[in-house]
Every structure is written in structure tokens, then in C-alpha cells.
N, C-alpha and C positions, 0 to 999 in steps of 0.2 A: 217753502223751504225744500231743498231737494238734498241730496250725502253727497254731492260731487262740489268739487270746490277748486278756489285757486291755489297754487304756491308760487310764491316769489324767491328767484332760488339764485344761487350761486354756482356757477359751475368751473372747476379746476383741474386741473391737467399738469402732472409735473414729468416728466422723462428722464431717466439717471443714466440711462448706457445706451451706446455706447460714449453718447456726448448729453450734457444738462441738456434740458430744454424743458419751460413751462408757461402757463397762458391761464387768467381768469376772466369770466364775464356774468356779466347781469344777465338773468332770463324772467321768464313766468311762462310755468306751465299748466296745463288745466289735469285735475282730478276727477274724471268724468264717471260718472256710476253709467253703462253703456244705456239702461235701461230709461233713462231719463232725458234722452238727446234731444226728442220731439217737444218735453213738457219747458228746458232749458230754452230751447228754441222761442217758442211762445212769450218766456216771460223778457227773454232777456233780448234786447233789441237790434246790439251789435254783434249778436251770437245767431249764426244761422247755420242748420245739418245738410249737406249732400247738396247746400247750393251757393255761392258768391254772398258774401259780405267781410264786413271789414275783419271781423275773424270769425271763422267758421270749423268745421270738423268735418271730415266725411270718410265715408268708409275704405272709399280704394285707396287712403293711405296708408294701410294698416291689415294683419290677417293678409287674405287672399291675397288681398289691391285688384279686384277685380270689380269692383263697387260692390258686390252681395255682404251679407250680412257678418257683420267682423262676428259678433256675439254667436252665430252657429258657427261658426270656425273656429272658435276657443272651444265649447262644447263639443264639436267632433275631437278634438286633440287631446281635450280631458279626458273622454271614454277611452279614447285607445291607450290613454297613458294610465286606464281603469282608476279615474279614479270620479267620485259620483259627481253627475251636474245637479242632482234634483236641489232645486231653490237657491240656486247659487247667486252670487250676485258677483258682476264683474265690474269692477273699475280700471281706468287707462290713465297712466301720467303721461305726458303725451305735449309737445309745442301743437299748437293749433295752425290753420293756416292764415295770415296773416295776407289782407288785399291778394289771397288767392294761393298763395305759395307758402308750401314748408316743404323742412326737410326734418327728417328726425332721427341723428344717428343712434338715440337708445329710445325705445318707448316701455315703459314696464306696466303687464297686466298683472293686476292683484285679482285672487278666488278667491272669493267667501262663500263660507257656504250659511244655511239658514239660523244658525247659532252666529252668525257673525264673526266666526273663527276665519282666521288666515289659510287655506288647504292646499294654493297651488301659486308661483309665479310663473310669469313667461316673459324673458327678457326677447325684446323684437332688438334687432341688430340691422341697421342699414350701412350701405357703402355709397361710397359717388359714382359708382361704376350703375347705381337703377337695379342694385342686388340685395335680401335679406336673409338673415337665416333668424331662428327662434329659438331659446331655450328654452324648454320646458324644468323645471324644479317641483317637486311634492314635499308639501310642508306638513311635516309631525310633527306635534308639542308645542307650545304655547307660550316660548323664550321672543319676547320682545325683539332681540337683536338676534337677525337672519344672519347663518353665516354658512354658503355650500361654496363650491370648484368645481371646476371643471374643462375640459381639453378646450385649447383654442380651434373653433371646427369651420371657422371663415373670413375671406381676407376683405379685411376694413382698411388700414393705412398702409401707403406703399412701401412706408416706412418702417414694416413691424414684420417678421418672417411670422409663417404659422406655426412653426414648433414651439407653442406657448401652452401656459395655463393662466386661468383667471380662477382670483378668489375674491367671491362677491359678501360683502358686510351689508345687510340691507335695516334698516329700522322701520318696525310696521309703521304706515303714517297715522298720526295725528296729529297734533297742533305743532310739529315737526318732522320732514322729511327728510331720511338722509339716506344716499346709494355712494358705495364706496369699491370702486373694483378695483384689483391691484392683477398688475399683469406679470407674469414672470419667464422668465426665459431660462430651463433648466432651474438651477437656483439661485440665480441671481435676478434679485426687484428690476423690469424694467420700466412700468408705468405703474401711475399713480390717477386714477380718475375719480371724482366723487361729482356729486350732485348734491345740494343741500339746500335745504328754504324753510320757510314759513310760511303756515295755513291762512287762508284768507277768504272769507266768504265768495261764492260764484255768487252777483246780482251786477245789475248794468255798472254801478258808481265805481265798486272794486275793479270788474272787466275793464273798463276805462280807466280807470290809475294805472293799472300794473301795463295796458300799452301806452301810456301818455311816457313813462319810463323807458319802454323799450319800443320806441315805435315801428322799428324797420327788423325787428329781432330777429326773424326766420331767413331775413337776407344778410343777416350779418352774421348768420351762424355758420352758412354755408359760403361764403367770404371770407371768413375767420379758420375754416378750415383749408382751404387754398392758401392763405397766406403764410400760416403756419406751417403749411408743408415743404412751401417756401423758403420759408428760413432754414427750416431741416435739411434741405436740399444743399443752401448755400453754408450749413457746417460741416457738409462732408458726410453727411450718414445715407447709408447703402439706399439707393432705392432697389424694390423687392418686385418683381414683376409677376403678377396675378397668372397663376398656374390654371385655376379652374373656374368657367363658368357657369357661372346659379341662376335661376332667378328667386326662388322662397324657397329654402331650406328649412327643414325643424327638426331638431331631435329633442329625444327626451333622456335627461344626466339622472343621474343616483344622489 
């Protein structure tokens, strides 16, 4: 038995301005405890770390993306955002890679610390342009339902200016996961994104249902995202042409 585990999840997307526009789809993502990749590895057969199989994990997708160690990378960014690593335990929601390929435009790192309390998020943010930035969050108090904001600080869709804010609803996981970011431009609602699923044991029989479901998922996410920009394109909404380039950005919000 290891704490990392599946969710089979739904993900939605609604757009209100300056024209509707919305899209759902079937996912599964893994709930990975970092500290247990090798032991996951081992047991489970279609699950293999930092090498080729039918779905795998590896580090250069995530943190640095240089292949070294995601888990000191979260730990140097905790200290500087002071807050303690001693016995901390870190898990990633995360799409996997899928016969070699993923793309993941959110990945969320949950801190625990040795009480098994919630201390810290870091929302990882990817673009299609091969660019990331990170938010860092420090969590006080013990309210089941996460809820901070904070400035829009990197461009994702060509569709979307950076004079935004995002306010993020998050629910700690258990036998339910739910991320709900709402985006706004000035004050009025522009987007609507959420992620939602259900917990699901990691062991080979589960890992193989939730891809027997979604077999081709990580090319159809990044497929799904081209075609939808597509449509946006063909309603007439501005496209927004990328002022600055990043390669991994991170700040840490209030």
C-alpha cells in the first residue's frame, strides 16, 4: 500500500466575455507521494519512473524540467518562501506520460508537513509556447476548503490579456478532489476552470481501467487545446500576442 493514488476526473472550461465559449472531458490523474516513485515503480508493472512505458513519470517534466530532483526543488522554494521542510511529505496531481508524451497545463503540489497537515501549495502552470511559471501559496488553518488569489503573472492562452486575477477554490484531497480557478478581468467573470474526480486506488488493475477509458488522453489534451483555440479564433475573439519570454518562472503570492 503506498498514499499516492488515482483520480478519475472531469475537467471544464466555461468562457463568458467577451463571447460564451465552453468544453468538458474525461481525464485521470495520478496522486503521487514524490517519495514513493521507485517503490510504485516496482510494484506496479505499467508504471515505470525517468524511463519509457506505457505510462510513466519523470522528473524533467515538472520543477526544474532539467531531469534533477523535482522534491529538492520544492524544498529549496519552501525555505526561501521560509517556510519549514523538516518531514514534509510532498504529493503531485499531475497527467502522467502516456506511450511517452504529456503535456500538463496545471499540475498541483500539495506540503504536508509531519502532522500531516496541509502547509503549502504550488500551482505549476504550463503554456504551449515550452514555458512555466509556479505559484507558490502558504497554508494557515485547517479549513477544508482552500480559497487565496492572486495577479495573473504569465501568458497561457492567446486568447486571454494578462491584466487578470485568478481566485483559486481548492478542496484538500480525499476520496474527492476538487480545483476550481475563476479568472477575472478587472471585475467582470472571464473564465471558469475546474478539475473534479474521484479517488481511486494506484495498483496495476485500477492503472489499467482509468487508461482502458482514456487511452490516447495526453494527446488529446493537447489536441483539444489547439482545436478549441480554433473555434475561439473562428468567433472573432482578439488574439493576444505573447509580450514576454520565460522559461520557469516562480513567485511566491500572499
Amino acid at each position: 500500500m503506498t498514499s499516492s493514488s488515482i483520480y478519475n476526473c472531469t475537467v471544464v472550461h466555461k468562457r463568458f466575455i467577451p463571447k460564451e465559449h465552453h468544453f468538458k472531458y474525461d481525464v485521470f490523474a495520478l496522486f503521487l507521494d514524490l517519495s514513493e516513485l521507485s517503490n510504485i515503480e516496482k510494484n506496479i508493472h505499467l508504471f515505470s519512473y525517468n524511463k519509457f512505458n506505457l505510462i510513466s513519470f519523470h522528473d524533467s517534466d515538472h520543477g526544474p524540467r532539467d531531469g534533477s530532483s523535482v522534491i529538492d526543488w520544492v524544498k529549496k522554494n519552501l525555505i526561501e518562501n521560509k517556510i519549514d521542510t523538516e518531514n514534509i511529505k510532498i504529493k503531485l496531481l499531475c497527467y502522467p506520460r502516456i506511450f511517452g508524451y504529456v503535456f500538463n497545463p496545471l499540475s498541483v503540489f500539495y506540503i504536508y508537513n509531519a502532522d500531516e497537515k496541509l502547509i503549502s501549495i504550488l500551482y505549476e502552470v504550463k503554456n504551449t509556447f515550452g514555458e512555466q511559471h509556479t505559484y507558490v501559496f502558504k497554508i494557515e488553518g485547517d479549513e477544508n476548503l482552500l480559497q487565496h488569489n492572486c495577479e495573473k503573472k504569465f501568458h497561457v492562452s492567446p486568447f486571454i490579456e494578462m491584466e487578470c486575477k485568478y481566485f483559486f477554490r481548492v478542496l484538500k484531497p480525499s476520496e474527492k478532489i476538487s480545483i476550481i480557478i475563476d479568472q477575472y478581468k478587472k471585475n467582470e467573470k472571464l473564465l471558469y476552470a475546474s478539475q473534479v474526480g474521484k479517488k481511486t486506488e494506484l495498483n496495476n488493475k485500477e492503472l489499467f481501467k482509468s487508461y482502458i477509458k482514456n487511452p490516447m488522453m495526453t494527446f488529446k489534451i493537447i489536441i483539444a487545446i489547439h482545436f478549441e483555440a480554433f473555434k475561439l479564433w473562428m468567433k472573432g475573439i482578439k488574439f493576444i500576442k505573447k509580450k514576454l519570454k520565460i522559461k520557469n518562472n516562480l513567485t511566491f503570492e500572499n
